[in-house]
N, C-alpha and C positions, 0 to 999 in steps of 0.2 A: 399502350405500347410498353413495352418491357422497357426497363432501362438497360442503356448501351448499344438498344439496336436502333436502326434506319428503315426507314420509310420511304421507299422512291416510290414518283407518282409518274408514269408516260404518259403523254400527254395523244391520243387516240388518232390524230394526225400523223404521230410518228410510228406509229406501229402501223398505219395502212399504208406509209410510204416502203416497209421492209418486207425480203423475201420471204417466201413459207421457206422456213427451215429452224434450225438453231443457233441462238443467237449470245454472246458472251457481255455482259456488262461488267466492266469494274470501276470501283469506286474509292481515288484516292482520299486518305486521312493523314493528318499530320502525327502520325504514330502506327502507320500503315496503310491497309488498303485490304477491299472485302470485295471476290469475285461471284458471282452466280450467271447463271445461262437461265434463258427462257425458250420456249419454241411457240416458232406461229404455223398453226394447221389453218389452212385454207379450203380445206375438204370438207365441211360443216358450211353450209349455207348461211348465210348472215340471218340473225333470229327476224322474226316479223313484227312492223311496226304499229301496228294495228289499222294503219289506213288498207280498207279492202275496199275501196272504191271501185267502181267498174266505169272509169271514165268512158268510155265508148256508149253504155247507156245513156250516161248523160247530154252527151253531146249530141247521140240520135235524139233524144226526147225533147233537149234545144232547139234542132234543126226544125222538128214536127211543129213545137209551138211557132217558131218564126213563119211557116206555112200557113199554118194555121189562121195568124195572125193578118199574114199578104191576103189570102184569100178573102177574110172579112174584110177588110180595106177595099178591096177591089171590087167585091160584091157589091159595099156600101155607094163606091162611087159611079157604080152603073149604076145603080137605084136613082141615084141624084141626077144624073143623063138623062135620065126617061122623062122624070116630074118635069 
């Protein structure tokens, strides 16, 4: 950091609670005060997180085993019926 300047950090909460548009921060000092504006665009899709899970596969492929699994059960215990 240069000397003399400030570093303001927003904390990503508060920037999702504000409008898209532009925005005025100022910031009192006891020898003044330093204004700037920012803008929030909300037309850019939020970046990707890298989870590309296709939950819906999985939960078909869950479903299958759980069938899969009744069925051998149930097979097993007609086998056991017969003996």
């Amino acid at each position: 950091a240069v000397a003399g300047s400030v570093k303001i950090t927003v904390k990503r909460d508060f920037l999702k609670a504000q409008t898209t548009g532009n925005h005025e921060v100022t910031v009192q000092f006891v020898d003044g005060s330093a204004k700037t504006t920012f803008a929030i665009d909300r037309s850019e899709p939020e970046p990707p997180t890298g989870d590309s899970t296709q939950m819906t596969l999985w939960i078909v492929l869950a479903l299958l085993a759980l069938l899969m699994a009744g069925t051998v059960m149930w097979q097993m215990s007609r086998r056991r019926e017969e003996d």
